[in-house]
C-alpha positions in Angstrom: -16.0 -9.2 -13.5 -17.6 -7.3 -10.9 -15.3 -4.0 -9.8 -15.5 -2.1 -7.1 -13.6 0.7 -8.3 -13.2 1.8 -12.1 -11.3 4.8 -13.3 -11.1 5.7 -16.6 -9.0 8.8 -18.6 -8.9 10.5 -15.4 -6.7 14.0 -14.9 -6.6 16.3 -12.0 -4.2 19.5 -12.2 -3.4 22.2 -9.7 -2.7 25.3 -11.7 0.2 24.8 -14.5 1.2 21.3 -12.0 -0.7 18.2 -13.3 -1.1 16.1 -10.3 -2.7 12.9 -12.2 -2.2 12.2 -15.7 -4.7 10.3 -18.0 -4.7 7.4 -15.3 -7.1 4.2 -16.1 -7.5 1.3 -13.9 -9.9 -1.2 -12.4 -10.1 -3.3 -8.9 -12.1 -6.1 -8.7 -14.5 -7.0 -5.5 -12.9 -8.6 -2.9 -9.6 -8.3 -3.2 -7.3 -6.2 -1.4 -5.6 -3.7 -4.0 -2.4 -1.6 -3.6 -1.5 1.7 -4.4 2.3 2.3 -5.1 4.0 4.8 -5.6 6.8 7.2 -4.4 5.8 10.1 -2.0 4.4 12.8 -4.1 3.6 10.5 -6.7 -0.3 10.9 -6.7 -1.5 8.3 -4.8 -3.4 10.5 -2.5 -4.7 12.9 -4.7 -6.2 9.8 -6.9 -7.8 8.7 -3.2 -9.2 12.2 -2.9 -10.9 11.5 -6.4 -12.4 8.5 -5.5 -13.8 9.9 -2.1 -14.9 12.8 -3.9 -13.1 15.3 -1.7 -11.1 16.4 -5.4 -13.3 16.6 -8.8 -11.1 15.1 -11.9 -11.0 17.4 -14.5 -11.2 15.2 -17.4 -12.4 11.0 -17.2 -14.6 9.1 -15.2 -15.0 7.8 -11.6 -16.9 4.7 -10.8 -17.1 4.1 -7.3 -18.8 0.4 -6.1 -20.9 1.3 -9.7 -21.6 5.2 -8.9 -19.9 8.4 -10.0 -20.5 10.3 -6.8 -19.0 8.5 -3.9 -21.5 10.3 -1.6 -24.1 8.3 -3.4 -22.5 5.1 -1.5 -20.7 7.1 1.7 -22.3 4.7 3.8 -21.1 2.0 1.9 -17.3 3.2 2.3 -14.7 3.7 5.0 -12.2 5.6 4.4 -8.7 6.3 6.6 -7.0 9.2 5.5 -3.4 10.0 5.5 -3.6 12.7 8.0 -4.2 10.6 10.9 -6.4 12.4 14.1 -8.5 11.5 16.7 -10.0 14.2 19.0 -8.0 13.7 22.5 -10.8 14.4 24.7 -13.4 12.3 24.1 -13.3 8.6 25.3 -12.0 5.9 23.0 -15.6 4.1 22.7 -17.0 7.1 22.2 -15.1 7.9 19.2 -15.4 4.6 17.6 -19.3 4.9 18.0 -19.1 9.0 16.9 -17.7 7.6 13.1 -20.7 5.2 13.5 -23.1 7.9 13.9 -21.6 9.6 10.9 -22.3 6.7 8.9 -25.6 6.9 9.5 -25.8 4.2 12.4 -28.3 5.3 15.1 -27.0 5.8 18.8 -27.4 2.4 20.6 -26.4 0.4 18.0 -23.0 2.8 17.5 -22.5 2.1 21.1 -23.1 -1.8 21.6 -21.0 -1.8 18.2 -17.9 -0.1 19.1 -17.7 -1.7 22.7 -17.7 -5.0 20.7 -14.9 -4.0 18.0 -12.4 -2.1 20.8 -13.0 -5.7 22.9 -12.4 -8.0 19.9 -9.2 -5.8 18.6 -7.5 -6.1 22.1 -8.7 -2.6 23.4 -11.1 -3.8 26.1 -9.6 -1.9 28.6 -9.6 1.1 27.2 -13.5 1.9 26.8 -13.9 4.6 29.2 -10.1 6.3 28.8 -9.4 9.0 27.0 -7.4 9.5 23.4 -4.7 11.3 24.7 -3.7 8.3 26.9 -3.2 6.1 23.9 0.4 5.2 22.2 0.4 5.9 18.4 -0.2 2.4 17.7 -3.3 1.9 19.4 -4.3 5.1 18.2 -4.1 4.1 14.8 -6.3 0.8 15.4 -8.9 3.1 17.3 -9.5 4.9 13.8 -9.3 1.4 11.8 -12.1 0.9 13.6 -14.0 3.7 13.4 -13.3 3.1 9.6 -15.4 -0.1 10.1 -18.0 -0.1 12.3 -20.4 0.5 9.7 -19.7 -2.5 8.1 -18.4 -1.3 4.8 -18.1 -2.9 1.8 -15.5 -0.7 0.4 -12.4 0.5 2.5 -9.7 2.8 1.2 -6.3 3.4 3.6 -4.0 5.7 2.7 -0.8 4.7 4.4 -2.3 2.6 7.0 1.2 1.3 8.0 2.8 4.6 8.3 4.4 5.7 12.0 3.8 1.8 13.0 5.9 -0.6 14.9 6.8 -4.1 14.0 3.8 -5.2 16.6 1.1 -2.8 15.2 2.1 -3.2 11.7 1.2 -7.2 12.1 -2.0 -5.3 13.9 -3.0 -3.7 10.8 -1.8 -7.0 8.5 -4.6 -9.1 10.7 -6.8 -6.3 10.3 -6.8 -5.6 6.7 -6.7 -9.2 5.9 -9.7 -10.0 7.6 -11.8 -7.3 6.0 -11.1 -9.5 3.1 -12.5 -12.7 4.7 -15.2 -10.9 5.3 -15.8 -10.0 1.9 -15.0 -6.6 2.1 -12.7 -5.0 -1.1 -10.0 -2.9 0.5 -7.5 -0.5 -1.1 -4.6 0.3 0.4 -1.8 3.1 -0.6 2.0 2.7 0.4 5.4 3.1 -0.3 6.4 0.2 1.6 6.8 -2.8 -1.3 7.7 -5.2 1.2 3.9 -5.2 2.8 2.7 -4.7 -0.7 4.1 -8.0 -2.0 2.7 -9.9 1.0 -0.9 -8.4 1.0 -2.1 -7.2 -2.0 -4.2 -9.7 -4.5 -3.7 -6.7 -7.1 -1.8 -3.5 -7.6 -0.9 -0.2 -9.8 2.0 2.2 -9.5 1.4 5.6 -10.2 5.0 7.5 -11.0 4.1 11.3 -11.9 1.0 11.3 -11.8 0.9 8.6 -14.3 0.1 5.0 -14.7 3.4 2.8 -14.9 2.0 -1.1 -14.5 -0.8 -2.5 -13.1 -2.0 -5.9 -12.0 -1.1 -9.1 -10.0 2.1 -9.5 -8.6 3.0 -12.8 -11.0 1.7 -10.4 -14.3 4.1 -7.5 -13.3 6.9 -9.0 -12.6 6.3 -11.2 -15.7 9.8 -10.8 -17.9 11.7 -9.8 -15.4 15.8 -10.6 -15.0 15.9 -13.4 -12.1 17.8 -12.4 -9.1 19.7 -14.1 -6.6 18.3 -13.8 -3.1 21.3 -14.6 -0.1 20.9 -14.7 3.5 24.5 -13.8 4.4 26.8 -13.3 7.1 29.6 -11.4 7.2 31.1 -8.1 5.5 28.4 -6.8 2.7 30.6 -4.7 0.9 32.2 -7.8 -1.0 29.3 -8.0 -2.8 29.5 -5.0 -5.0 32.8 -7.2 -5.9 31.3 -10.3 -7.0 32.2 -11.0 -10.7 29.7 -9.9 -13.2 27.2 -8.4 -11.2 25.3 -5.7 -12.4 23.0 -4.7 -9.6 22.8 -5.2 -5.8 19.7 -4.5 -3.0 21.6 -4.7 0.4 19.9 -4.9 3.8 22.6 -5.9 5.7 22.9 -9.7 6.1 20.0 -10.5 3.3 21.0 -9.5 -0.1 19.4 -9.7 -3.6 21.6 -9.8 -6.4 21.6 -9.6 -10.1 24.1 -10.9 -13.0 25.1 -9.7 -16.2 24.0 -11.5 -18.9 26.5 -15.0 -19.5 27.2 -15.1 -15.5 26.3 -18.5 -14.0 24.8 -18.4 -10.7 26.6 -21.0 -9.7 30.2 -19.4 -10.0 28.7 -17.0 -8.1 27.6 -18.9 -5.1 31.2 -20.6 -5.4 32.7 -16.8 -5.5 30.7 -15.6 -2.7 31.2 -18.9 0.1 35.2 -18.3 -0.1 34.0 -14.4 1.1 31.1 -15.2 3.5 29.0 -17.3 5.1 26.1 -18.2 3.6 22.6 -19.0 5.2 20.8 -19.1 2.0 21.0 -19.1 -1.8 17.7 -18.7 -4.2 17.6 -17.9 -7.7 14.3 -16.7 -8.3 11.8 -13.7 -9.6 13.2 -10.1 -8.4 11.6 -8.7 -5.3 8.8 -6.1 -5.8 11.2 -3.7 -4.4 13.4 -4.3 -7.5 10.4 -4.1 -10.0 9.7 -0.4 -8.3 13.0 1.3 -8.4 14.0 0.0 -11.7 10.2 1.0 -13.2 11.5 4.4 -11.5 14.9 4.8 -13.1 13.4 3.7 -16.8 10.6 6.5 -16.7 13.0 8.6 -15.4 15.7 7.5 -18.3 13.1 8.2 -21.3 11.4 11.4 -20.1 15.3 12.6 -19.7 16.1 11.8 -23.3 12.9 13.5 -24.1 13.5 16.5 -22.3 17.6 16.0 -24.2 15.9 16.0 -27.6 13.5 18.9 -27.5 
C-alpha cells in the first residue's frame, strides 16, 4: 500500500510537558484522513512534525516517502490553524503570492489564481482587497492559495473552524474534490459530525497519545447499538425512558442507548405515549459517541492508575 504519510514511535515534549506520546500511524494515498481529537490534544503539534516546523524527539517521520518535508514542500499545501491573509494586497494577488512561494514562476501564478478565485465563486473579487472580504470567503481565498500549486499532499488544520453552514458545505466541495483529483488530504477537527461524513480514514489522538485508528466501519467495530430518534416534543422525558443508560440530545434528534436486557421495541412503545416520533433507527453509535466514551475510558484507567500509585 502506497502511504502518503507514515509516523512511527514518534514523541515531542516541551520541557517536563510531553505534547505527543509514542504515536504510530499511517495514511494511505488518496484518501482523505482525519485527525481527532479534543482541543489541546496534539493534533497540531503532530501537524507541526509533519510540516517540519517541530523536530520529534524520538521516532520517525515519513512524509509522501521523505523524512524532511522541505524535501517535498512543493509537493505539499498546508493550511494552518492560525488563519491570516495580509489585508492590503488584492485577493488575486495573494492567491498567486502562495504560488510564487511554491516555486511557480510569475505568469503562471497569475493566469492560475484568476482561474481558481473564478472557478470557486470569487470572480468578482480579483482586483478587491482582503480586508473587504467576510471570514468565509476569506477562508476559501487561503484554500486556494493552499492549492494552486497543485499539490499532491494537503494538510488542514481546522479547516471548518469560524465557518457558516454555507462555507462549511464550501470547504466539504472543496476538500472532496481534491480527492477526485487524486490528491491525499488530511484534515484535523474536533467536529465528529464532518468527520464521519468525509473522512475515508481516521486516528484520535487523546493526550498526546494514540487511542484508535482506522476506517469508520473498523472503529466502531464492537460497539453497543444505539437508537437514533427524530423527535418532537419535550426532550427531558428521555433521560426517563426505562432502562436507558446513556443519552446524546440535540434537541429534537436524539441517540439513545439501553442497558443490557432492554428491548428496543418497548422503548419505541414507551417513548410514542411521550412524544411524537419522526423517526426510529437502531443502528451503530454515532462517531460522536465512539469519541466521548474513548474519552471517559482513558480518562477512567489513567484515574485508577494515578489511585493506585
Amino acid at each position: 500500500m502506497d502511504l502518503a504519510l507514515k509516523l512511527e514511535g514518534v514523541t515531542k515534549r516541551f520541557g517536563a510537558f510531553t505534547a505527543v506520546d509514542d504515536l504510530s500511524l499511517a495514511v494511505p494515498t488518496g484518501c482523505i484522513y482525519g485527525f481527532l481529537g479534543q482541543n489541546g490534544a496534539g493534533k497540531t503539534t503532530t501537524i507541526r512534525m509533519v510540516m517540519s516546523i517541530f523536530r520529534q524527539d524520538q521516532g520517525s517521520i515519513q512524509v509522501l516517502g521523505h523524512s524532511d518535508a522541505a524535501d517535498v514542500k512543493d509537493r505539499l499545501g498546508y493550511l494552518p490553524e492560525e488563519k491570516g491573509l495580509y489585508k492590503k494586497m488584492r485577493t488575486a494577488e495573494i492567491v498567486a503570492y502562495f504560488g510564487k512561494l511554491k516555486g511557480m514562476d510569475r505568469a503562471t501564478a497569475n493566469l492560475k489564481a484568476e482561474e481558481l478565485l473564478k472557478q470557486y465563486g470569487l470572480g468578482d473579487w480579483l482586483d478587491k482587497k482582503c480586508e473587504a472580504m467576510s471570514k468565509g470567503m476569506g477562508q476559501k481565498v487561503q484554500i486556494l492559495g493552499t492549492i494552486i500549486h497543485d499539490p499532491d499532499l494537503v494538510i488542514l488544520d481546522e479547516p471548518f473552524s469560524g465557518l457558516d453552514p454555507v462555507n462549511r458545505d464550501v470547504m466539504r466541495d472543496t476538500i472532496l474534490q481534491m480527492k477526485r483529483e487524486g490528491r491525499t488530504v488530511i484534515f484535523s477537527t474536533h467536529v465528529m459530525e464532518q468527520a464521519e461524513k468525509l473522512c475515508d480514514e481516521m486516528m484520535m489522538i487523546h493526550k498526546g497519545q494514540l487511542a484508535f485508528e482506522g476506517t469508520v466501519a473498523q472503529i466502531k467495530s464492537g460497539r453497543d447499538q444505539g437508537i437514533r430518534i427524530e423527535y418532537d416534543g419535550d426532550g427531558a422525558v428521555l433521560r426517563q425512558l426505562p432502562g436507558v443508560e446513556r443519552v446524546n440530545d440535540d434537541n429534537r434528534a436524539a441517540e439513545l442507548f439501553l442497558q443490557p436486557g432492554h428491548d428496543p421495541q418497548d422503548a419505541l412503545r414507551w417513548l410514542v405515549d411521550r412524544l411524537t416520533i419522526r423517526s426510529f433507527d437502531v443502528r451503530e453509535p454515532s462517531l460522536h459517541e465512539v469519541f466521548v466514551r474513548t474519552v471517559e475510558e482513558r480518562d477512567a484507567v489513567v484515574a485508577a492508575a494515578e489511585e493506585a500509585n
